[in-house]
N, C-alpha and C positions, 0 to 999 in steps of 0.2 A: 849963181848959175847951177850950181850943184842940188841943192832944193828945187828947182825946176826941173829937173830930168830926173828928178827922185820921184815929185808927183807925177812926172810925163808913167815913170816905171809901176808905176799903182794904179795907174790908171788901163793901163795896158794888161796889167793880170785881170783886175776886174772884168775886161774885154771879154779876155779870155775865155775866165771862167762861166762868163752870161753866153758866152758862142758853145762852149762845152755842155751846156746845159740844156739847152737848145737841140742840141743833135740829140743829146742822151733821149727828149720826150722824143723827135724826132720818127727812133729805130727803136721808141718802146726800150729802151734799156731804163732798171728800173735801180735806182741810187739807193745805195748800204746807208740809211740813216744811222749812222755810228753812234752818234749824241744821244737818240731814241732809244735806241736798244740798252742800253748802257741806262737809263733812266727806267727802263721797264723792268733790268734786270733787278735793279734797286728796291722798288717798288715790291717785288717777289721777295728778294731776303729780308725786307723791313718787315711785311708778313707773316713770312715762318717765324722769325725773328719772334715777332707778337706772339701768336700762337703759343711756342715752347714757354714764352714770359708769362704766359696766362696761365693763374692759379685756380685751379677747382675750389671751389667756396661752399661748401659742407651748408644744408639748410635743414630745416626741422628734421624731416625724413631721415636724415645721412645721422645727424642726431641719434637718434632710435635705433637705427643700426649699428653705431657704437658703442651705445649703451645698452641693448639688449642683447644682443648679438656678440660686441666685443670685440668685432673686427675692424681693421684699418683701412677705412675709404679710397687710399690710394691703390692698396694692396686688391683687391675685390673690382676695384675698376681696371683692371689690366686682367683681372681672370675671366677666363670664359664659361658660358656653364651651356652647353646646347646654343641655341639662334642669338642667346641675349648674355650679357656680361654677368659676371657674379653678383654687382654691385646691384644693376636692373631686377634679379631678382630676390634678394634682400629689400632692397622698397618695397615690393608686391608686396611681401610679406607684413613688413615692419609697419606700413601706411598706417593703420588702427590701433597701434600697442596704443595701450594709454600708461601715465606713469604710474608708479605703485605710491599710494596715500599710506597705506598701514604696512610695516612689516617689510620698509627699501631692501634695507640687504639680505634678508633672507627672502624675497619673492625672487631677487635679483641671480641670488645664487644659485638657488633649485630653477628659475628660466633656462639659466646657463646651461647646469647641468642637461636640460632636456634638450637643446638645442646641438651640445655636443656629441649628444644621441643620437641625431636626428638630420645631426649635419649635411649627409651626401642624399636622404632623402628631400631634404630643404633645396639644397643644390639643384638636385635635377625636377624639382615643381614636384613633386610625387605626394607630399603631404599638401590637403588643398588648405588657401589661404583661410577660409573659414574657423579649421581647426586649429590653425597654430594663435587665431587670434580669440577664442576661446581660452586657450589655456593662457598666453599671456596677461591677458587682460584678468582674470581671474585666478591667478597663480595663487593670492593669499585664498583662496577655499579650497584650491587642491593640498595647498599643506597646512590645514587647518589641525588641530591638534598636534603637529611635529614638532610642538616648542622646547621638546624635552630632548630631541636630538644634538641642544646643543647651537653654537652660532655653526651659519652657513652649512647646515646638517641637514637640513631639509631636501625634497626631494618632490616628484612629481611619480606616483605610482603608476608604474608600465600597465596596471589595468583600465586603466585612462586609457589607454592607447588603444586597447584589446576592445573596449567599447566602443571604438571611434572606426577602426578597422570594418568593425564586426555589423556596424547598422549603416557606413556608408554617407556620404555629403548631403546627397538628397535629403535621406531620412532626419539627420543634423537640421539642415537647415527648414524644413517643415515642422519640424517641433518646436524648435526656437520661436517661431512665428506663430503654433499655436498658444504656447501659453503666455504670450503678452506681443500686443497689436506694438507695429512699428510706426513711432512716431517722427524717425532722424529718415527712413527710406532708405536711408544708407547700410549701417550697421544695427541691426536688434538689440540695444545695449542692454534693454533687461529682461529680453527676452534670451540670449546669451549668459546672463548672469545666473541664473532661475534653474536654467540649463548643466551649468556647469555645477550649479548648487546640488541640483538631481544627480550628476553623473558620479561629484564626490562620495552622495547618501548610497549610494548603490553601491560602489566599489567596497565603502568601510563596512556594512552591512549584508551583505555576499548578495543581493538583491538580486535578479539572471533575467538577460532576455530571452525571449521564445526564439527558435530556430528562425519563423520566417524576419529575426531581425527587426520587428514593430518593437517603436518606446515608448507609444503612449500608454500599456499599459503598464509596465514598469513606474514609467514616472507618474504614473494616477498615484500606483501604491506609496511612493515616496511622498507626495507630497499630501496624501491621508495621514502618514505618518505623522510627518511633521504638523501640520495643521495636530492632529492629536494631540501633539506634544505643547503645542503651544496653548492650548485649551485648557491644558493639565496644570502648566505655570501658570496662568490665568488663575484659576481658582485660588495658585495656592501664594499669591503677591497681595499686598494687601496695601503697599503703598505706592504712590500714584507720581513715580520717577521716572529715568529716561528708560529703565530695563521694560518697565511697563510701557510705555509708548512704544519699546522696540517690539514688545510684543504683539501688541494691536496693530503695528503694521504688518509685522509677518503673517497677522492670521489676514488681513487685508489679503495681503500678496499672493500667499497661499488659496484662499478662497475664490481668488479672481483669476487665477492660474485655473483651478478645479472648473469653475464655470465655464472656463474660453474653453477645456477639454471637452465636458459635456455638452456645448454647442455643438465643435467638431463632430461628436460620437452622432450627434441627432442628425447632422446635415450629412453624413456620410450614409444612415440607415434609411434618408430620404433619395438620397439620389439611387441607392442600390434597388430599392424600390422601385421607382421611377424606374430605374434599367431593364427589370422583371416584367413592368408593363406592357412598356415600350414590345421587349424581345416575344411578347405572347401573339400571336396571331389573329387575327379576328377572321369567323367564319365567312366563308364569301358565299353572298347570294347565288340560289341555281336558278 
């Protein structure tokens, strides 16, 4: 008997509760899904939850910036520098460094040094990416003969810098592309190298550019010189090793450098021409 009016009692709440529910759509009253919410709220802290759990995972790039740079990817990703995080523009930069093949630690160390120089200018984008990848990528010609300063002595001469100022991005990167055709599209890797080989021979030999800031003819005379030079050891090698193949390439290199200029010079006296014609008037019929 007691089991009978127990189910009578269960069956009467369920009544209930289907009568209740009923009015509620009824008068539009709209029911607190309590279990919903409580399940959504879940879903949100499992989430964040992930989120915070998620490790930043360091790839080539982040690489580069540690090792040339020196800084710590977490530290750089929480600083700000202008619109973009410290870290964002360290990549800009670092994308092209290539590794150093000859001379690790002291390219490594003389980078450093310049970079510690050059720090709050790097910061705020002020040195353009072109030239800081210059001089990384090329670090062992900027301290070429400094081997006598001893380990981690070397250094990158601030007259490097006074050239780089002084003739401007443009003028950088139009030279680089005159003396050797780019074959990546991307980076001019030896026409940058060639470049930077010039900017060394200039600094160590007081070499000057003209006020209006032009390098072609600077680096004409540079690399007469050197072709010169290499002309000179030519005569005077007699056996047919790798110093000798080094040097038939340079005069290669050298001479194909000279050539692409004097293109340049011909198609520049042609078009100025061409402009002198153009700008002449032709008599008009009376």
């Amino acid at each position: 008997m007691l089991e009978f009016w127990k189910n009578e009692w269960e069956l009467l709440l369920n009544d209930l509760t289907t009568v209740k529910k009923t009015i509620k759509k009824m008068f539009g009253v709209k029911e607190e899904l309590l279990m919903l919410n409580i399940a959504t709220e879940e879903v949100a802290v499992d989430e964040e939850k992930q989120v915070q759990e998620q490790v930043y995972e360091n790839d080539a790039i982040d690489h580069k910036v540690t090792a040339y740079f020196g800084e710590d990817i977490d530290t750089v990703r929480q600083n700000t520098s202008g619109d973009k995080t410290q870290h964002e523009v360290l990549r800009g930069y670092a994308q092209y460094f290539k590794p150093y093949i000859a001379s690790h630690e002291m390219c490594n160390s003389a980078f450093r040094k310049y970079y510690d120089r050059h720090v709050l200018e790097i910061a705020t984008s002020d040195i353009p990416v072109d030239q800081l990848r210059i001089v990384q990528n090329n670090v062992d010609i900027f301290i070429g003969g400094q081997e006598v300063f001893g380990d981690n002595g070397q250094f990158i001469d601030s007259r490097v810098d006074t050239i780089f100022k002084k003739v401007g991005e443009a003028q950088i990167c139009k030279m680089v592309n005159i003396l050797h055709d780019n074959t990546d599209n991307l980076v001019n890797t030896q026409g940058e190298r060639l470049f930077a080989e010039s900017i060394h021979y200039m600094v160590d030999n007081g070499i000057k550019i003209d006020k209006d800031g032009d390098l072609i003819k600077p680096i004409k005379t540079v690399l007469e010189d050197k072709l010169n030079s290499v002309h000179t050891s030519l005569r005077n090698h007699e056996d047919w090793n790798d110093e000798y193949q080094k040097l038939l390439s340079d005069e290669r290199k050298y001479l194909y450098a000279l050539n692409r200029i004097e293109q340049f010079e011909t198609e520049q006296k042609i078009s100025e021409f061409e402009s002198k014609l153009e700008s002449i008037s032709l008599p008009q019929e009376v």
